[in-house]
C-alpha positions in Angstrom: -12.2 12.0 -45.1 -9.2 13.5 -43.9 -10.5 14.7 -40.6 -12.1 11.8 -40.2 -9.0 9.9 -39.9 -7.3 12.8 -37.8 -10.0 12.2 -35.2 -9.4 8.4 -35.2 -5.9 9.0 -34.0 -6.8 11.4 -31.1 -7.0 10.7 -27.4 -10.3 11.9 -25.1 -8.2 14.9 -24.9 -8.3 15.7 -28.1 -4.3 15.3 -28.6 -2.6 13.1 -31.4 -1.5 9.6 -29.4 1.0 7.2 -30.1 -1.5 4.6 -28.6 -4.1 5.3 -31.1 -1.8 5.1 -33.9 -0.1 1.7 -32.8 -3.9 0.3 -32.2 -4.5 1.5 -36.1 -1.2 -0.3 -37.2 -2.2 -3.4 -35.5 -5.9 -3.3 -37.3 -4.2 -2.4 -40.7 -1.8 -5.3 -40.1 -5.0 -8.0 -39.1 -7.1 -7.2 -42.0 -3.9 -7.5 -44.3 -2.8 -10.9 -42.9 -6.6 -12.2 -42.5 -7.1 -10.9 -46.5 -4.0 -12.6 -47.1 -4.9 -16.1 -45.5 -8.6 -15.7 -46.9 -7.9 -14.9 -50.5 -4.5 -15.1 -51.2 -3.9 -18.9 -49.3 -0.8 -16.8 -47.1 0.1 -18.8 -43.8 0.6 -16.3 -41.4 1.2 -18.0 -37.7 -1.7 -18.2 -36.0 0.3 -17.0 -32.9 0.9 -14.0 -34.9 -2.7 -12.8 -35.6 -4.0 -13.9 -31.7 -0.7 -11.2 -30.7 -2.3 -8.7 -33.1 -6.3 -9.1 -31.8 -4.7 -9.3 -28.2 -2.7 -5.9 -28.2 -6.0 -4.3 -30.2 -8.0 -5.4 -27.1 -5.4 -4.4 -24.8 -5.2 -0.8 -26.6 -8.7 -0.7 -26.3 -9.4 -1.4 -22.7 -6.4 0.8 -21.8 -8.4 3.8 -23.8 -11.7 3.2 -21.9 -10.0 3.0 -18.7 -8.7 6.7 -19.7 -10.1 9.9 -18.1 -10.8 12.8 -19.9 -8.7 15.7 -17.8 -10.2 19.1 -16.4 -8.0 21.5 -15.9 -9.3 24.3 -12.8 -8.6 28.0 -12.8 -9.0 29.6 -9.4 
C-alpha cells in the first residue's frame, strides 16, 4: 500500500513532484467537502468545489501534455 501511494506522487520520470502532490490535496479536499455536503448537510460554496475540479483538470492536462525525458550518451 505504501508503494502504491509513493508511485501516485511520481512524475513520468519517475521523480517525487510537487504537481502530483497538489493534484492529490485538491482530490482529498473534493471528496471531503462533497462527503461533507452529502452526509453531513455542510455548505461549502459551490465556487469552491468547481475551483477544486477545475485545478484537478488543469493538473491533469498539464501531466499528459508532459514528456518523458531521454537523456543521450555519445
Amino acid at each position: 500500500m505504501k508503494t502504491f501511494f509513493q508511485q501516485l506522487l511520481k512524475d513520468k520520470n519517475g521523480c517525487y513532484s510537487l504537481r502530483e502532490l497538489a493534484i492529490a490535496l485538491l482530490l482529498i479536499a473534493l471528496f471531503t467537502s462533497w462527503i461533507a455536503k452529502q452526509f453531513f448537510q455542510h455548505e461549502v460554496p459551490e465556487f469552491m468545489f468547481y475551483a477544486f475540479a477545475s485545478l484537478i483538470g488543469a493538473g491533469c492536462f498539464g501531466y499528459s501534455l508532459e514528456k518523458k525525458t531521454t537523456s543521450e550518451t555519445n
